[in-house]
N, C-alpha and C positions, 0 to 999 in steps of 0.2 A: 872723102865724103863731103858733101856741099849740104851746107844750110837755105834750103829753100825760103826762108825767113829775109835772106839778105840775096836772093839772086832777083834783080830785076828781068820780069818779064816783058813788061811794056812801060816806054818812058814818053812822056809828053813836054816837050820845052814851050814856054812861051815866054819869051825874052823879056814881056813888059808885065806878064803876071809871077812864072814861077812855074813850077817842075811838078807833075804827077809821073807817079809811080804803081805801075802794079806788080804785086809782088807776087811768085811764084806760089808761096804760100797762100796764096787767094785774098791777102789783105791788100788797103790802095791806100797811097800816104799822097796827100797833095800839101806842098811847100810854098805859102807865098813867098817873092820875094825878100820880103825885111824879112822872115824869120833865116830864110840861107844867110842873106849876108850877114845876119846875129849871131849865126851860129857857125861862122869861117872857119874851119877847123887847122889855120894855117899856125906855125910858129909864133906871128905878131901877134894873130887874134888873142890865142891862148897862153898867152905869156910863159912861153913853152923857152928853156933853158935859164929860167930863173928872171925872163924879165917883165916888166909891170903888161899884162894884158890890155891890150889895145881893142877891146869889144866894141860895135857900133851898136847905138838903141833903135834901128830905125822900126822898129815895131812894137815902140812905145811913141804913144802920141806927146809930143813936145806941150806941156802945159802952160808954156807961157803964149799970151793973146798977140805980142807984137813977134811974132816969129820970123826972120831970115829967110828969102824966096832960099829954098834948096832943090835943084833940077828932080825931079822924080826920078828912084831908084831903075834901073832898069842892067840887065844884062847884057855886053858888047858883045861876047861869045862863048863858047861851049863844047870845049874837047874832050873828047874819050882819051884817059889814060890808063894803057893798058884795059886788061877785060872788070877790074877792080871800081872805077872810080870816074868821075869826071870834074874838071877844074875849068872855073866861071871869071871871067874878065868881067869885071865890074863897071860902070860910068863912072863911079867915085875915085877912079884909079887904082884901088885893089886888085889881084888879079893871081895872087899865090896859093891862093885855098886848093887841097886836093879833097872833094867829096867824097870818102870811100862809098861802097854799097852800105855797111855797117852803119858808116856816122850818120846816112840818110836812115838807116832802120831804127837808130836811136834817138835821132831828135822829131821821129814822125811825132806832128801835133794833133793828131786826133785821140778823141777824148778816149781810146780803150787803151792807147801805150801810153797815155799822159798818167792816166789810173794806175797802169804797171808799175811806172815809174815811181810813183809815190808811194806803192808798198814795200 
């Protein structure tokens, strides 16, 4: 039995904005950049087998005024793995992240699953 919740119906890449998604279920999740690479669901990111999490903030504004030119994020490429998931070559050199359907249906940021989540 399949979760329409979590099967992508139609997907939109756009390498310098970020991924839409519509979902089977008739909901649409659009993902800027900074939030995917915030939310890398890889081993480093999530300091997954007991080591210190290596999270990026890039979708928190840097509050200090003298900031560091840093190239704008963007996506080098974009493979399907297996029928499950897709995994994002990064410009930062990142590039280990596998996106399940799922991890995209739980980190959508629109305001009705950001509400779920918080109940």
């Amino acid at each position: 039995m399949t979760n329409l919740a979590t099967e992508p119906d139609h997907i939109a890449i756009s390498k310098s904005k970020g991924i839409k998604i519509d979902w089977k279920d008739g909901h649409t999740s659009s993902y800027p950049l900074e939030l995917l690479r915030d939310e890398c669901p890889c081993a480093s990111c999530t300091g997954a087998h007991g080591t210190e999490p290596q999270r990026t903030n890039y979708s928190k504004p840097d509050p200090s005024p003298f900031q560091m030119y840093k190239p704008a994020l963007k996506m080098l490429d974009v493979e399907e793995v297996g029928s499950y998931a897709i995994r994002v070559a990064w410009n930062d050199g990142h590039g280990s992240g596998i996106y399940s359907w799922n991890h995209f249906r739980k980190i959508c940021p629109c305001e009705v699953c950001r509400g779920e989540r918080r109940d």
